[in-house]
N, C-alpha and C positions, 0 to 999 in steps of 0.2 A: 699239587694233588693230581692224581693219575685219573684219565678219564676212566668211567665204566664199561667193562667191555661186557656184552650179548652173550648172556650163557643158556636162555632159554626165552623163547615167547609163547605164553599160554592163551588161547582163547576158547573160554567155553564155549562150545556151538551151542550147547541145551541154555545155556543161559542167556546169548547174545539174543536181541531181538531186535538186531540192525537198523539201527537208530543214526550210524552215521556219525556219531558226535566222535567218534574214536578217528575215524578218518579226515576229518574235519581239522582237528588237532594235530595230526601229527606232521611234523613239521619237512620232513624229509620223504613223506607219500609212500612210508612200508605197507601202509593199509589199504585196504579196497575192501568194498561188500562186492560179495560172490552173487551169482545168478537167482544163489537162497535168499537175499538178503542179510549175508551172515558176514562178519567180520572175517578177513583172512589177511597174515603178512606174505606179501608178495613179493618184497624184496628184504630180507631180513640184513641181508650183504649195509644196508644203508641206515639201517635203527644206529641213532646215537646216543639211544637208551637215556630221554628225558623224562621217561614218566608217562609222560603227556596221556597216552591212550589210557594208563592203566588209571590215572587220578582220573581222566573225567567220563570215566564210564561209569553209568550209572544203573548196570544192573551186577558190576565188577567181577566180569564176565573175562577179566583180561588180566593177566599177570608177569610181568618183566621181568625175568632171573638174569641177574647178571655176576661178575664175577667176583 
């Protein structure tokens, strides 16, 4: 089975209320809270598209499109 390749990463700004739990989880450190407190992928070159952010956010403010 082929891995999934990153065909989009969605984060809602209006909806994030940077909590952190997205950055917490992921496991290769695409995420950081910005200066707002906001979720942002900083390095998207390194998502291996687990999931991880979009399942455990909890205002699901985060969406993984992949291919």
């Amino acid at each position: 089975m082929a891995k999934p390749k990153l065909k989009a990463h969605h984060i809602n700004r209006e909806w994030c209320k940077g909590c952190g739990i997205c950055v917490h989880f992921c496991p290769t450190k695409v995420l950081e809270l910005d200066d707002e407190d906001k979720s942002v992928a900083v390095r998207l070159e390194d998502c291996i598209c687990c999931m991880q952010c979009e399942l455990r956010c909890p205002d699901l403010a985060i969406e993984v499109e992949t291919e």
